[in-house]
N, C-alpha and C positions, 0 to 999 in steps of 0.2 A: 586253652593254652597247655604246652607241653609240660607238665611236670615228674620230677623224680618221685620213686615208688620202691614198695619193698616188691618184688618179686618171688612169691608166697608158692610151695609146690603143694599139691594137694595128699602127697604121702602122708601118713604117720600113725607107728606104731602104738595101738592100744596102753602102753606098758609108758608112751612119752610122751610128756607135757606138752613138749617143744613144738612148734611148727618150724619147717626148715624153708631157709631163701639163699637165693642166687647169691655168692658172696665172692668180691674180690680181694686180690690177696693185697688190703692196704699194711699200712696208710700213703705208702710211694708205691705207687705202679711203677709197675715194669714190661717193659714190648715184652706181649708174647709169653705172657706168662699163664699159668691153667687159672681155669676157674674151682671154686669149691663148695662145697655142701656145707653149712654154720645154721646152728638153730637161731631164731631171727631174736631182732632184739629192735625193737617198736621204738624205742624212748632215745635209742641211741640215732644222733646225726651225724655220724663225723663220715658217714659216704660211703663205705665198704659194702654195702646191703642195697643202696640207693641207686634207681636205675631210670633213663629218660627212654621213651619210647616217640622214634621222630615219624614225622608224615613218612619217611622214606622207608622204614621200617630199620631203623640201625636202633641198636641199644648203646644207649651213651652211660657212664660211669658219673658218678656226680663228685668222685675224687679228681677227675679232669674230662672236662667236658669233649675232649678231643679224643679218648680211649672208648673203646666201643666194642663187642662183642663179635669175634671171628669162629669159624670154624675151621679147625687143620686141618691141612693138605688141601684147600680151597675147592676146585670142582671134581678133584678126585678122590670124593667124601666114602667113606664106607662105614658099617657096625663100630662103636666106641670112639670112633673121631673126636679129639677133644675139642672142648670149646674153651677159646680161651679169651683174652683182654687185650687186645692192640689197637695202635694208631689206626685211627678213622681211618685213615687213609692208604692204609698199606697193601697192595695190589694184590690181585690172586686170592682174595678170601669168598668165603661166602659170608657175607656180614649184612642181608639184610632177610628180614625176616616177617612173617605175617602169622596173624594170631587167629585161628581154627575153632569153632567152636559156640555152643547158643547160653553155656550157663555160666556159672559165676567162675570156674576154672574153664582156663582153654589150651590147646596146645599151641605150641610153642615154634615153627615150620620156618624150616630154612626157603627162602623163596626163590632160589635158583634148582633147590631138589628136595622140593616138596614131600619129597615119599621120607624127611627125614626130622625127626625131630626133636627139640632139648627136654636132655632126664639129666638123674644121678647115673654116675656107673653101677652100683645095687641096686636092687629090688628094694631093700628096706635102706630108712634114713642113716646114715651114718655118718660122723664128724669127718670132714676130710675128703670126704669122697668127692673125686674128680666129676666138674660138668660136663659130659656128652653130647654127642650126637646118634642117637640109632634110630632105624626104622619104627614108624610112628605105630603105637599100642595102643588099645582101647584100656590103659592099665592109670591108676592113679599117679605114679610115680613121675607118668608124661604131660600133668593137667598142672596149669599152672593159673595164680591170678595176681593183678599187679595192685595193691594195699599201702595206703599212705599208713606213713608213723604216728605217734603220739607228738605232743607238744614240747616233750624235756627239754631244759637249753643246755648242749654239751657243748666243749670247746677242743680243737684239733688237738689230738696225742702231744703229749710235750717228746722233748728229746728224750732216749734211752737212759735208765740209770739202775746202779743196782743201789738194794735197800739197804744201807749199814748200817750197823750198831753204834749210838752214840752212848760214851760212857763204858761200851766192852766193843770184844771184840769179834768180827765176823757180820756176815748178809745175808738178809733173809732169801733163801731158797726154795726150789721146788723139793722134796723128798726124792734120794734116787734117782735125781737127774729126771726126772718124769711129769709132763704138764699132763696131767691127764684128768677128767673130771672126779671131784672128790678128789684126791690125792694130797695129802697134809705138806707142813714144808718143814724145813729142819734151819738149824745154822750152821753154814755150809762159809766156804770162801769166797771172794768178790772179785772170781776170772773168770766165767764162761760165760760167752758172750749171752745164750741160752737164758742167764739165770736173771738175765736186766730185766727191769720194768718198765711203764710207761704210763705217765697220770693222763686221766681225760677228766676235765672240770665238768659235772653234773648240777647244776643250778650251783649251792650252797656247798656244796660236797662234793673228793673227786672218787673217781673208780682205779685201779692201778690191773691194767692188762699184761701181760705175759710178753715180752718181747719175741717170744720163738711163734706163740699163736695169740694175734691178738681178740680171739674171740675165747679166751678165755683169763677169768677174773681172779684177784684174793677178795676170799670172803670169810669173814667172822664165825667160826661155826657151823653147822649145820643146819639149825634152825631156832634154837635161842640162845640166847646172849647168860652166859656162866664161867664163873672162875675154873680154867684149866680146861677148857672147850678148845678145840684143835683147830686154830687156820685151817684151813682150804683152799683149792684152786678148785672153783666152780663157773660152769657156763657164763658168759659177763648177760649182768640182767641190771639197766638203769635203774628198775622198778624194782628192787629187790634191797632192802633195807641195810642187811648186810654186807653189803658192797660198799655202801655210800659211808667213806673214812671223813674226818676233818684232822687237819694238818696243821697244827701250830709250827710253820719254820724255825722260829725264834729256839721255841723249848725241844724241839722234836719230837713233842708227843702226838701220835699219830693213836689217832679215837674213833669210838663207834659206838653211838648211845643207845639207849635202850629208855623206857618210861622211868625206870627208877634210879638207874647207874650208869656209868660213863666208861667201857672196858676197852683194854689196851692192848695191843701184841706184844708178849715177850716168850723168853726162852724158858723152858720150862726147869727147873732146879735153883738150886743154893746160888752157884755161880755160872757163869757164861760157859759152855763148853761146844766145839763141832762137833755135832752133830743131834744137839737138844731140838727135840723138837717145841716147834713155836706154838704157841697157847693165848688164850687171852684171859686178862688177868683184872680187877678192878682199879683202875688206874690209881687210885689212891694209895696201893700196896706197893705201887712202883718207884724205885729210888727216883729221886728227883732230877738226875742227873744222865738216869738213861732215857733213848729215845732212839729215833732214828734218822739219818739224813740222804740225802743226795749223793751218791758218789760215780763220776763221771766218767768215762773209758780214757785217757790221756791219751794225744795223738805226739805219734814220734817221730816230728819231721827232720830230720838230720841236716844241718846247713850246709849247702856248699862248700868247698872248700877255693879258695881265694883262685888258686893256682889253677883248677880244673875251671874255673870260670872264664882266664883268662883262656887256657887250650882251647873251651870251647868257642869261644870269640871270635881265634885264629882255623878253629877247623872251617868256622860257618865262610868265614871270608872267602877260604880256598876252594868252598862250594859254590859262592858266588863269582869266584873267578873261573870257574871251568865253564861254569851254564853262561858265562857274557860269550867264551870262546866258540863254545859249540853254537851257540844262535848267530855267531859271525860267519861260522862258515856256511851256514844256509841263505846268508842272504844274498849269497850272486849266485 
């Protein structure tokens, strides 16, 4: 039976942990959008990484089973051709593929121009980088193998929100306007679209992704848990302790234990100010009354107005009065 997979390339630089997979750009697809290079992340299911391979040779998305893997500009493929994410069905593509090869990686072959086949646009791994088409290499970067996940139970991306301060004021940010790995965050305002978040439920615990990239996380630190330890935006890794917050709605305390202590984000100084950067602190040192909550982008649907409802009423009628005349004079 056909099942989804992480689609695992065999690149990777001595100097990174990371192995890198075929990534689409969830959690809504969109016709025709690029594909990307994201270090893989095993424990997460929410579909971005997850790929079906059919008797027919199409790559199915497991965000909707009907988005499938093309190649631009269809049989007038050339060097860098992107590869991208579209409708199963949408005409002109090259979108079925066959897998080359006797060992645990294979390449990856367009089966209408076999001389061509899926890489990164680099030679080395890199966050971002566009999926390809080029002439097939005897080079790591073009060997690929398809690897089931780990067991984690996650749940789909909630809706967008930026993280506010409950009790002061201001939302948790990236530093300098910049998602980048490692990069601290600061308190900043709660207008760019950029600076939203997004929880995904991990069994017990959730992870909160980046709304501009969701393949990257807030994480607690470095690598242990101390009073005045700097947030982070780091690679999202289910398996990674630091990730995994628990959320009291009620109180707003948003936590992250550790064997002996329970620590908290807040801003680092006396009182709130933008641009403190955020720290974690031992919860018990935290006013009772700060915390953080949900705050949601408001939509500004302006109402009609009474008078233009009526106009348009009277325009549509005079539209269906013209179209009754003109089909009257065609019929003799």
């Amino acid at each position: 039976t056909e099942s989804y997979n992480f689609i695992v390339n065999k690149v990777n630089d001595t100097d990174d942990p990371h192995q890198w997979c075929l990534t689409a750009p969830g959690p809504t697809l969109i016709d025709y959008e690029n594909l990307d290079f994201y270090p893989c992340d095993f424990n997460a299911t929410n579909g971005t990484q997850l790929w079906r391979f059919d008797k027919y040779g199409m790559i199915h998305s497991q965000l909707d089973d009907d988005y499938c893997i093309v190649v631009d500009k269809g049989h007038n493929i050339f060097n860098n051709a992107k590869i991208r994410i579209a409708k199963c069905t949408r005409p002109k593509c090259l979108k079925r593929f066959t897998l080359k090869g006797s060992g645990e990686y294979k390449y990856i072959r367009t089966k209408e121009a076999p001389k061509y086949c899926v890489t990164n646009e680099g030679r080395t791994a890199e966050t971002l980088d566009n999926i390809v088409a080029k002439k097939c290499k005897n080079r790591d970067d073009f060997m690929w193998k398809f690897q089931s996940g780990n067991s984690t139970t996650t749940t789909s991306p909630s809706e967008k929100f930026w993280l506010e301060g409950r009790g002061f004021n201001g939302c948790l940010v990236p530093f300098d306007q910049k998602v980048n790995d490692g990069n601290s965050l600061e308190l900043g305002s709660c207008k760019r679209i950029d600076d939203m978040w997004q929880e995904v439920a991990v069994d017990n615990a959730v992870i909160f992704q980046t709304a501009r990239d969701i393949g990257m996380c807030l994480q607690a630190a470095n690598e242990t848990l101390a009073d005045d330890e700097w947030m982070r935006i780091k690679f999202c890794n289910t398996s990674e302790p630091l990730q995994l917050f628990e959320w009291n709605g009620t109180s707003g305390e948003l936590s992250i234990s550790s064997s002996s202590a329970k620590y908290c984000p807040t801003y680092q100084g006396v009182s709130a100010n933008k641009g403190d950067t955020i720290v974690i602190q031992n919860c018990t040192n935290i006013a009772v009354d700060e915390g953080w909550m949900r705050r949601y982008k408001r939509s500004h649907k302006r109402k009609k107005h009474p008078h233009k409802k009526r106009n348009n009423k009277r325009k549509k009628r005079r539209k269906k009065r013209k179209k009754q005349k003109k089909s009257c004079s065609t019929c003799y």
